[in-house]
C-alpha positions as YAML, in Angstrom:
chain: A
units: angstrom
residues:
- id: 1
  name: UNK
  ca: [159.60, 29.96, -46.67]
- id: 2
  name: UNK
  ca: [161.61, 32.41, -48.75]
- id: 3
  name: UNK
  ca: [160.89, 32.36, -52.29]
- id: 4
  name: UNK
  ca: [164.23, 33.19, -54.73]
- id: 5
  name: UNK
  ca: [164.22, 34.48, -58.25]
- id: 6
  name: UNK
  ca: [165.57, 32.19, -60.70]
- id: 7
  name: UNK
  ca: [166.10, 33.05, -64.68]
- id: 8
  name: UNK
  ca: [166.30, 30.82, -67.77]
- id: 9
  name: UNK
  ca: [169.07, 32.91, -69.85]
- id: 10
  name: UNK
  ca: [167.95, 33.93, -72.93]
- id: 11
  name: UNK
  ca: [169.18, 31.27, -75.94]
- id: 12
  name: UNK
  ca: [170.04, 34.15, -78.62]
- id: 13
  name: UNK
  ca: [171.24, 37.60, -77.56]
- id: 14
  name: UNK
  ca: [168.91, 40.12, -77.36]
- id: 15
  name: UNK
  ca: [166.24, 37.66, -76.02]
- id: 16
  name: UNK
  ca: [164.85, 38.33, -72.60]
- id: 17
  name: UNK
  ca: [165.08, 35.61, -69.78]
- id: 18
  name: UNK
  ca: [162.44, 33.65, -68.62]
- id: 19
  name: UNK
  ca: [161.82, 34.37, -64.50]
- id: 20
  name: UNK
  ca: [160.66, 32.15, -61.78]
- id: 21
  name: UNK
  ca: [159.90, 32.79, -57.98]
- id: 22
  name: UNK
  ca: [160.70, 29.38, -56.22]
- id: 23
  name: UNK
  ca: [160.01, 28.84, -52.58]
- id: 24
  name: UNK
  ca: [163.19, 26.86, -50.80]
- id: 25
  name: UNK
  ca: [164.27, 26.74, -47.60]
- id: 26
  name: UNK
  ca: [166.99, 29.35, -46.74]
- id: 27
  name: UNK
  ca: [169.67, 26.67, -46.44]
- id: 28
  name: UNK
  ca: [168.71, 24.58, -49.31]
- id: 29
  name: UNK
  ca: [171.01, 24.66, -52.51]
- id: 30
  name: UNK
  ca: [170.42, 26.57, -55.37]
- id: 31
  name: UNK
  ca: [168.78, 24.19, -58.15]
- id: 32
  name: UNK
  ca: [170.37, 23.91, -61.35]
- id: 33
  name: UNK
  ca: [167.58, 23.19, -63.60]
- id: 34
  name: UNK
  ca: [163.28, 23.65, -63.97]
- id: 35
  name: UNK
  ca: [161.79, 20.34, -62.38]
- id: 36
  name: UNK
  ca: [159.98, 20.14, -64.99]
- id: 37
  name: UNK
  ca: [161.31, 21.37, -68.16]
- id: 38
  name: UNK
  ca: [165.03, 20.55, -67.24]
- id: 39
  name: UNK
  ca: [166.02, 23.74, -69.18]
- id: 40
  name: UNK
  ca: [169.12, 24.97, -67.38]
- id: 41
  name: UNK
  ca: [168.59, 28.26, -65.02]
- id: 42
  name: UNK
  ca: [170.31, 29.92, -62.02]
- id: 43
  name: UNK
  ca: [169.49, 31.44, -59.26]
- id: 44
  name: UNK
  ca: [169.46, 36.07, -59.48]
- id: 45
  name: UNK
  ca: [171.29, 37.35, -57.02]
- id: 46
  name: UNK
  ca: [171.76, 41.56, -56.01]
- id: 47
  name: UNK
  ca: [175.25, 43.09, -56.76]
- id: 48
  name: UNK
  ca: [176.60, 42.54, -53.29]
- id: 49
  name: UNK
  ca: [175.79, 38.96, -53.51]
- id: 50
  name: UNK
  ca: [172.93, 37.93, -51.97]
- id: 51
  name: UNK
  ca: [170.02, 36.10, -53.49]
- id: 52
  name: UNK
  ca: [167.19, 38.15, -54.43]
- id: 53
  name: UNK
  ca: [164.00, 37.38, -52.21]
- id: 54
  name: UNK
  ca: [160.90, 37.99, -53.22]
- id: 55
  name: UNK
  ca: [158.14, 38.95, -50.65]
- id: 56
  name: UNK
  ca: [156.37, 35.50, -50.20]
- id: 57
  name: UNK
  ca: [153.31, 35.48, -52.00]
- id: 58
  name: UNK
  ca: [150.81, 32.15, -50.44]
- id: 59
  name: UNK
  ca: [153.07, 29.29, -51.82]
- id: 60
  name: UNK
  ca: [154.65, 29.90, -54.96]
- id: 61
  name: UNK
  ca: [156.87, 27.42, -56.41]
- id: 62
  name: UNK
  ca: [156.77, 24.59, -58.86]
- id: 63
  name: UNK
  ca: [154.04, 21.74, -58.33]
- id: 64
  name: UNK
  ca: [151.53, 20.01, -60.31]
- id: 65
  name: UNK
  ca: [150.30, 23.00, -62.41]
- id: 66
  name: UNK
  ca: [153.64, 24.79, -63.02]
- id: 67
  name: UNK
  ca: [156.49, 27.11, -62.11]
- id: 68
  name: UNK
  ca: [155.45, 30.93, -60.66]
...
């Protein structure tokens, strides 16, 4: 399973977002906020597009103990 890069934005400018690998299914829609936290975020995609994949790395994704 792929894992995408997703960002919180930062709230104030000049703050850095917050990023998160999530594992999803390639045909599964982008989700629109943390599980857990329900702060807002968005999926990072490349200039032509595409999401950005991240090699997958043994399971990464949001469970009992957290984001990645």
């Amino acid at each position: 399973m792929p894992n995408f890069l997703y960002q919180i934005p930062p709230v104030n400018s000049g703050g850095e977002p917050v990023y998160y690998q999530i594992s999803q299914e390639n045909d599964e829609a982008p989700m629109a906020a943390h599980p857990h936290t329900g702060e807002a975020w968005e999926r990072v995609f490349n200039d032509d597009g595409s999401p950005v994949i991240l090699p997958e790395s043994g399971g990464c994704g949001c469970g009992e103990k957290g984001c990645c």
